[in-house]
N, C-alpha and C positions, 0 to 999 in steps of 0.2 A: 485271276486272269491266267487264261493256259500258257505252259511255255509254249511256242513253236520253232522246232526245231529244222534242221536241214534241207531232213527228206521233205517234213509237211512244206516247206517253203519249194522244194523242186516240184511236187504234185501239183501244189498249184499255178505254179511259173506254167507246168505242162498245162491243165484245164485251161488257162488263160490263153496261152498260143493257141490252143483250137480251139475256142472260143470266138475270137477275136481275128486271129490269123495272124502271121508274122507282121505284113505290113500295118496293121491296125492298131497294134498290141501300143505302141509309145504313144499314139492321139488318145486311145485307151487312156492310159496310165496320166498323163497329161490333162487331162477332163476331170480322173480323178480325183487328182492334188488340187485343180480348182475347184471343186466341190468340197471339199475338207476345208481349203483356205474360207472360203465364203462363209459356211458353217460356222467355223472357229470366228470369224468378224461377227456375225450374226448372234453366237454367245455372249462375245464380247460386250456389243450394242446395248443387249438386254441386260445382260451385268450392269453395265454403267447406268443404263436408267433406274436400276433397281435399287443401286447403291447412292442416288441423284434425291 
């Protein structure tokens, strides 16, 4: 797994603001963590029936 340092985390902070735009960027960012959460439930589910 790559490190990511700094700058790679300020590029893309930048790509994201113009992407996305200032106002946008936190419903952005907020969508995403629910996306990851669900994910992560939805591993979890299939774990448990696997391990059932």
């Amino acid at each position: 797994m790559p490190n990511i340092g700094f700058t790679e985390l300020a590029v893309l902070l930048g790509v994201a603001v113009v992407i996305f735009g200032s106002q946008r960027l936190p419903e952005a960012a907020r969508g995403l963590g629910r996306s990851f959460s669900a994910f992560k439930e939805g591993l979890k589910t299939v774990s448990d029936d696997k391990n059932a």
